[in-house]
Every structure is written in structure tokens, then in C-alpha cells.
C-alpha positions as CSV (number, residue, x, y, z in Angstrom):
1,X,24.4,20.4,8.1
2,X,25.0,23.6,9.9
3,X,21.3,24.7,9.7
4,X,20.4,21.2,11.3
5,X,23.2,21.9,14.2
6,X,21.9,25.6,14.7
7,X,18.3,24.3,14.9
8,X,19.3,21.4,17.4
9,X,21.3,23.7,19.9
10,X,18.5,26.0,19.5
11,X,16.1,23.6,20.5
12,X,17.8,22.6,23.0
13,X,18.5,25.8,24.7
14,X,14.6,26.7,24.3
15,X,13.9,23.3,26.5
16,X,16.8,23.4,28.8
17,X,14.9,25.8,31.1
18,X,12.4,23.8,34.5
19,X,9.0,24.5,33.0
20,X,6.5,26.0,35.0
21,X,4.0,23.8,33.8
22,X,5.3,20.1,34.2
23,X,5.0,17.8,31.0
24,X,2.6,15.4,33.4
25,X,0.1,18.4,34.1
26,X,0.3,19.6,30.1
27,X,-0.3,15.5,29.3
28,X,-3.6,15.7,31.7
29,X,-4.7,18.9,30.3
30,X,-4.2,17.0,27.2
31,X,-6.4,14.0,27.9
32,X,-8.9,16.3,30.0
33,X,-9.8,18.5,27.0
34,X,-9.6,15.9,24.3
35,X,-12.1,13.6,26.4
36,X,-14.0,16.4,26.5
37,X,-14.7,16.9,23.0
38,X,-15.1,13.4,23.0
39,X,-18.2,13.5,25.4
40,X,-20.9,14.5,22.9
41,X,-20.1,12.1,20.5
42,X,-19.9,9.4,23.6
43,X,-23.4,10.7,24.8
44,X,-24.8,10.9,20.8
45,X,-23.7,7.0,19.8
46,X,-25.5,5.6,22.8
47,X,-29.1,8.0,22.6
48,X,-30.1,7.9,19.2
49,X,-27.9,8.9,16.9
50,X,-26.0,6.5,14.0
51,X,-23.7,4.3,16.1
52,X,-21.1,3.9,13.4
53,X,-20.6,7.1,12.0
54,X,-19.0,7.1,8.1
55,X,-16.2,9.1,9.0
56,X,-15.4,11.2,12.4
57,X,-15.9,14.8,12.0
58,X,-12.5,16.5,11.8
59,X,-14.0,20.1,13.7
60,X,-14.1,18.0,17.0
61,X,-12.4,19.4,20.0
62,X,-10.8,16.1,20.1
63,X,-8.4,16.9,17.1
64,X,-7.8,20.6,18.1
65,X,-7.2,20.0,21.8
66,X,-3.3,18.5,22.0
67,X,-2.4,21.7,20.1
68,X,-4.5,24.3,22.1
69,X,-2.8,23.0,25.0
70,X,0.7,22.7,23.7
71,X,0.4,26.4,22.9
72,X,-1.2,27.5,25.7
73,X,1.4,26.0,27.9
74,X,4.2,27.5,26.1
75,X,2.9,30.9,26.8
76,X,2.7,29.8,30.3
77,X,6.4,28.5,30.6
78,X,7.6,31.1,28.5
79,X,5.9,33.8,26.9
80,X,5.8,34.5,23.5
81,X,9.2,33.7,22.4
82,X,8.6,29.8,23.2
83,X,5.2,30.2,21.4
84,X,7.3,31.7,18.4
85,X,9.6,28.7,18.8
86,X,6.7,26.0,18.7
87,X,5.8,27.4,15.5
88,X,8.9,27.6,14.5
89,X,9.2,23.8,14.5
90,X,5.7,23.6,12.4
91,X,7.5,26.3,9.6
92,X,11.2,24.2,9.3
93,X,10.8,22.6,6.4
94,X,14.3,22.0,5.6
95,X,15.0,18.5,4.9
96,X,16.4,15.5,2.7
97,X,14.7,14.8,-0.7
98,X,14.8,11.3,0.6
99,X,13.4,12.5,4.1
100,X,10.1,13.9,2.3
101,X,9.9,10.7,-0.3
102,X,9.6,8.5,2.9
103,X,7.1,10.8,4.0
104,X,4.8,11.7,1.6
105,X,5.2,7.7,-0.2
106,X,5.7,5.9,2.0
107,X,2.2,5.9,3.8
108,X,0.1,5.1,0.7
109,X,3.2,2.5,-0.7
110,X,2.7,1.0,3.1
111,X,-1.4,0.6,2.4
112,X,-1.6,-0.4,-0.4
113,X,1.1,-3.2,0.1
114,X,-1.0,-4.2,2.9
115,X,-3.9,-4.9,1.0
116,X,-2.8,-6.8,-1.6
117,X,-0.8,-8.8,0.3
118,X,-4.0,-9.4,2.2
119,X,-5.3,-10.4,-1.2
120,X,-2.8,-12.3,-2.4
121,X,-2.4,-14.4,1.2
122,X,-6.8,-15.1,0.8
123,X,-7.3,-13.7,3.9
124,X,-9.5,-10.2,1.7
125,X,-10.6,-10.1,-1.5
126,X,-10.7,-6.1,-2.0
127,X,-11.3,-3.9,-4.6
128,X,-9.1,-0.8,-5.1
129,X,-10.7,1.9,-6.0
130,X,-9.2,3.9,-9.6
131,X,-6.8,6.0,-9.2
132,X,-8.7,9.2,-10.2
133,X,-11.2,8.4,-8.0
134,X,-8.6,8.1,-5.1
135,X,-7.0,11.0,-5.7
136,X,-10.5,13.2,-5.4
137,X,-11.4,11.7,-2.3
138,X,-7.4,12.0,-0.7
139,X,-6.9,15.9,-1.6
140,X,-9.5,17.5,0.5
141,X,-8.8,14.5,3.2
142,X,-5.7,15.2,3.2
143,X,-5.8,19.3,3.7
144,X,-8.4,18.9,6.0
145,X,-5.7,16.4,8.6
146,X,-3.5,19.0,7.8
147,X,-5.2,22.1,8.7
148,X,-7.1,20.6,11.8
149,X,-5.2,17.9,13.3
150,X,-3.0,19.0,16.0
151,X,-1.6,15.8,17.8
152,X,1.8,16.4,16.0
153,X,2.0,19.8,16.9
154,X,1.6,18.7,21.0
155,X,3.4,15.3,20.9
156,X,6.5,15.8,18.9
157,X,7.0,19.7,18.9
158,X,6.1,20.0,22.8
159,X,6.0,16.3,24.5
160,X,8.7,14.9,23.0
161,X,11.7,17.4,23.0
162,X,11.1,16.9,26.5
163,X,10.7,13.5,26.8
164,X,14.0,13.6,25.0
165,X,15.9,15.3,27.5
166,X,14.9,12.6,30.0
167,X,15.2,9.8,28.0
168,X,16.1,8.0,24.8
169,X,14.4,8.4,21.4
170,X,13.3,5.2,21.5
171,X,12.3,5.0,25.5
172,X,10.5,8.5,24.6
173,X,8.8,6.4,21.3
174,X,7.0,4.2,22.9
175,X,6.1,6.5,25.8
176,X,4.2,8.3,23.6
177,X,2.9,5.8,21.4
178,X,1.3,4.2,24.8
179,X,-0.1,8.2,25.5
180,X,-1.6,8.3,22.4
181,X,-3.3,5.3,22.7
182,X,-4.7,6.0,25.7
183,X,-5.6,9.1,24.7
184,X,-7.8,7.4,21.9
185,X,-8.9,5.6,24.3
186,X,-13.0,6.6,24.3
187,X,-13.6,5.7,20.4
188,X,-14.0,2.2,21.7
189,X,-16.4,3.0,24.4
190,X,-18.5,4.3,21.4
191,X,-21.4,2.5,20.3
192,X,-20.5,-0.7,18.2
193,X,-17.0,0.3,19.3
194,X,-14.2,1.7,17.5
195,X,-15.8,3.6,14.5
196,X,-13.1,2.3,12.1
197,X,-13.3,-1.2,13.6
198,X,-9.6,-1.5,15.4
199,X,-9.8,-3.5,18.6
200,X,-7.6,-2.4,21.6
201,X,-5.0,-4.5,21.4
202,X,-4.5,-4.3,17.3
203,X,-5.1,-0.3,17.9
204,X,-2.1,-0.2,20.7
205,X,0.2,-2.5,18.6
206,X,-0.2,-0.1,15.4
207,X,0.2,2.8,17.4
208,X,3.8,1.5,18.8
209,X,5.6,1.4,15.5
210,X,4.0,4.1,14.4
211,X,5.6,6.4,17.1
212,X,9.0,5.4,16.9
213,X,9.2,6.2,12.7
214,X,7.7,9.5,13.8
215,X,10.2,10.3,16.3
216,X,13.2,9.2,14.2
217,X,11.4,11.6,11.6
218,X,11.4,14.6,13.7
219,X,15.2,14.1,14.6
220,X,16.2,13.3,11.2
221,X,14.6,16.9,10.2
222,X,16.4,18.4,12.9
223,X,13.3,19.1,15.3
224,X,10.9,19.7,12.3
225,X,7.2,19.0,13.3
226,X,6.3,19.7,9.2
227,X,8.0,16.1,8.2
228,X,6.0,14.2,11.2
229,X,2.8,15.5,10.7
230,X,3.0,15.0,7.1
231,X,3.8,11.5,7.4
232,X,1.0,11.4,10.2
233,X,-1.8,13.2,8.2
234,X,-0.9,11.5,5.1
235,X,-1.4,8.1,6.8
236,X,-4.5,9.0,8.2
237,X,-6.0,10.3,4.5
238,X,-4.6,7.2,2.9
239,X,-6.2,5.0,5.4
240,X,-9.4,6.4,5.0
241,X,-9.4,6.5,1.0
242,X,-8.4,3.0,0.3
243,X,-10.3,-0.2,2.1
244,X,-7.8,-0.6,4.7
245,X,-9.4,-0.2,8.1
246,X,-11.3,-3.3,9.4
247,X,-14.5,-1.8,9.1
248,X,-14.1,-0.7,5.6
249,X,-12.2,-4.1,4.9
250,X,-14.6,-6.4,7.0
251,X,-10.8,-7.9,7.9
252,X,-8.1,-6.8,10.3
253,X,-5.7,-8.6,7.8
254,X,-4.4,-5.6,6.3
255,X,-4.0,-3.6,9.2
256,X,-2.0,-6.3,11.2
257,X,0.1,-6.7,8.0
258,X,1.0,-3.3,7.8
259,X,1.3,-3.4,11.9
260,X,4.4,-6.1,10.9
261,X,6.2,-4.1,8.3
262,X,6.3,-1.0,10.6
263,X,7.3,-3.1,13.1
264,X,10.2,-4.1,10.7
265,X,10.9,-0.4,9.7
266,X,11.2,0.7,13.0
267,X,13.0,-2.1,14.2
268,X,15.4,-1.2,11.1
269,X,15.9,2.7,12.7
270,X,16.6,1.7,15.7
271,X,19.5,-0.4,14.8
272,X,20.5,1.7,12.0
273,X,20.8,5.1,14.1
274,X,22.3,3.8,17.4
275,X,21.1,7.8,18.3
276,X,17.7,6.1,19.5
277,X,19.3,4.8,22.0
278,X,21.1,7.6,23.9
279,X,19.2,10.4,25.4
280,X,19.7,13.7,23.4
């Protein structure tokens, strides 16, 4: 407990200061680099190359950018020592053995219930894949989100303790969730559209849900971006391993199922921890 207090007045001191670079102009720098990266693989799906790509390739500035820019605007607001404290949140890994079970199983527990309920209700009829073989296909996934995906790093250790200062958890949530969708934002201009099949709409109302269980994440490990992008990357992986998406599932039944019951769990934090409610 007096780890988790240290770490919270720490963070709050490191944020308390006006930033030379304002959160709007670190948001556009954001979007600007990310879209980008994004411009090749715009250009490519539209002049001859496959229009519905297996998989996205994770080296794409797209994934590397919201980091990059976090960290270069921590140097910019102040010096090395805020850098040091960025990565600081990335390296706190104390937390609840309950904390990291709803992290690391809740994601493939929240998939997989998906799908068979999709099964069950007749709206799929999909096969899982063994477990053995789901396993070989997750690990690498898995340490390659890990290693290369940087939206965590940006959104909750830089955007959001300073969202937070402005607003509630839950205000700062759904800010962000609507940011990052946005920010997603050219996949559909692809080719035969979004590459894993979401539309717009179902993309946005995943996204919403999604943000708040992160954010109540982060807070609950004290300012830890390890927990969130954890639960984050281990999403992604398990999403990608199983036939969940609706272009793997040839449904958007299991996705808007699973859209439901994280609208429930993050309906249940925000009642639960009345701190989403009141700015930090």
C-alpha cells in the first residue's frame, strides 16, 4: 500500500508541471505519424497488392509511432528525468495476484466465451483450434505485441495521467477510447475495408469498453503501464489465434458478444470504484 501511495504522489508530482508540449499537439503528432505509416499500406491495397492481408505486419510505423512520440515529447517537457519516469511506468510491475489473473485470463476466458456462446445461440458454427496448436501460434504473437506495440506506452503512461488531472477516469476513458478509434481510423479506407472485418460502428463500440477496463487497470496498479499493456497485447494475440474477428468468423456475432460483456465489466468498475468518477 505505501509503494502504491509513493508511486501515485510521484506521478502526480512528475505531471503537475504546464507542459511545453500540450497533450492536443502530442495527440496530433500522434495521429500525423501513425497515418503516416499507414500510407504505404493505403497506397499498396488499392494498386496491386493483396487487398486483405492475412495478418498486419507488426514492424509498421503505425504500431511504433504513439510511443516515439510519447517519448519524444517527454524529453521535450522535461528532459531526461520525465523520460526516466515514462519508463518507469513500463518497469512497475508491482501489483495484486488477482490484478495480473484478470489480466493475463481474462482476455482469452472473454474470447473464447464469445465464441461459444456464438455457437451455442446458432448465430456461428466455429471450430476451435487444439490447444497445442493455439498455444504455438499465441507465444510468438504474443511477444511480438509486446515488444512492438506502443499504444499503451503513449495512451495510458503519457495521455492519460494527463487527461486525469483534467478530468475523471471515466470522462478520460472514453476520451481516449474515441482517440483511438479514430486513430484506427484508415484500416477501413483499406481495400475491402477493415482487414479483420470490424465495421465502424462495431470497431468504435468495442473500443469504448475496452478503454475504460484499461484505465481502471492502470489505477488499480498504481500508474503501471506493464498491467494495461499486458491486458492490451494479450487481447490482441488471443483475438488473432482463435476465430473471433469477423473475417476469420465470417460473423460479427462473437465480437458484439464479447462487445456486451465488456460493456457489463466496465459498467461493473465504474460502479464498484466510485474513484472513476472523481478527477485524480
Amino acid at each position: 500500500m505505501n509503494s502504491a501511495v509513493t508511486s501515485i504522489r510521484s506521478d502526480r508530482a512528475a505531471t503537475a508541471l504546464r507542459d511545453r508540449c500540450g497533450l492536443p499537439v502530442v495527440i496530433a503528432a500522434i495521429f500525423a505519424t501513425s497515418w503516416l505509416g499507414m500510407l504505404p499500406l493505403l497506397l499498396a491495397s488499392w494498386h496491386g497488392a493483396p487487398s486483405q492481408p492475412a495478418r498486419l505486419d507488426p514492424l509498421q510505423v503505425f504500431t511504433l509511432a504513439p510511443g516515439l512520440v510519447a517519448l519524444a515529447a517527454a524529453w521535450l517537457n522535461g528532459g531526461r528525468p520525465a523520460c526516466r519516469h515514462l519508463f518507469g511506468r513500463l518497469l512497475r510491475w508491482r501489483a495484486t495476484c488477482s490484478l495480473y489473473g484478470a489480466v493475463l485470463l481474462g482476455p482469452p476466458a472473454l474470447v473464447l466465451a464469445s465464441i461459444l456462446i456464438s455457437n451455442g445461440l446458432g448465430y456461428s458454427a466455429l471450430r476451435l483450434p487444439s490447444a497445442g496448436d493455439a498455444l504455438a501460434a499465441l507465444v510468438p504473437d504474443f511477444a511480438v505485441q509486446l515488444l512492438l506495440n506502443t499504444e499503451e506506452f503513449a495512451w495510458r503512461g503519457y495521455v492519460l495521467p494527463r487527461l486525469q488531472r483534467r478530468c475523471s477516469p471515466l470522462l478520460a476513458s472514453l476520451l481516449l477510447g474515441v482517440i483511438c478509434a479514430v486513430l484506427h481510423a484508415p484500416y477501413f479506407f483499406l481495400r475491402g475495408g477493415h482487414p479483420a472485418g470490424f465495421t465502424p460502428w462495431l470497431f468504435v463500440a468495442a473500443l469504448l469498453p475496452l478503454s475504460v477496463l484499461l484505465t481502471r487497470t492502470f489505477n488499480a496498479a498504481a500508474g503501471s503501464v506493464l498491467l494495461p499493456h499486458l491486458l492490451h497485447q494479450s487481447l490482441n494475440a488471443w483475438t488473432e489465434v482463435l476465430p473471433y474477428l469477423p473475417r476469420c468468423a465470417g460473423s460479427d456475432a462473437p465480437v458484439t458478444i464479447s462487445v456486451l460483456i465488456a460493456c457489463v465489466l466496465a459498467a461493473f468498475a465504474v460502479i464498484v470504484w466510485p474513484s472513476m468518477w472523481t478527477r485524480r
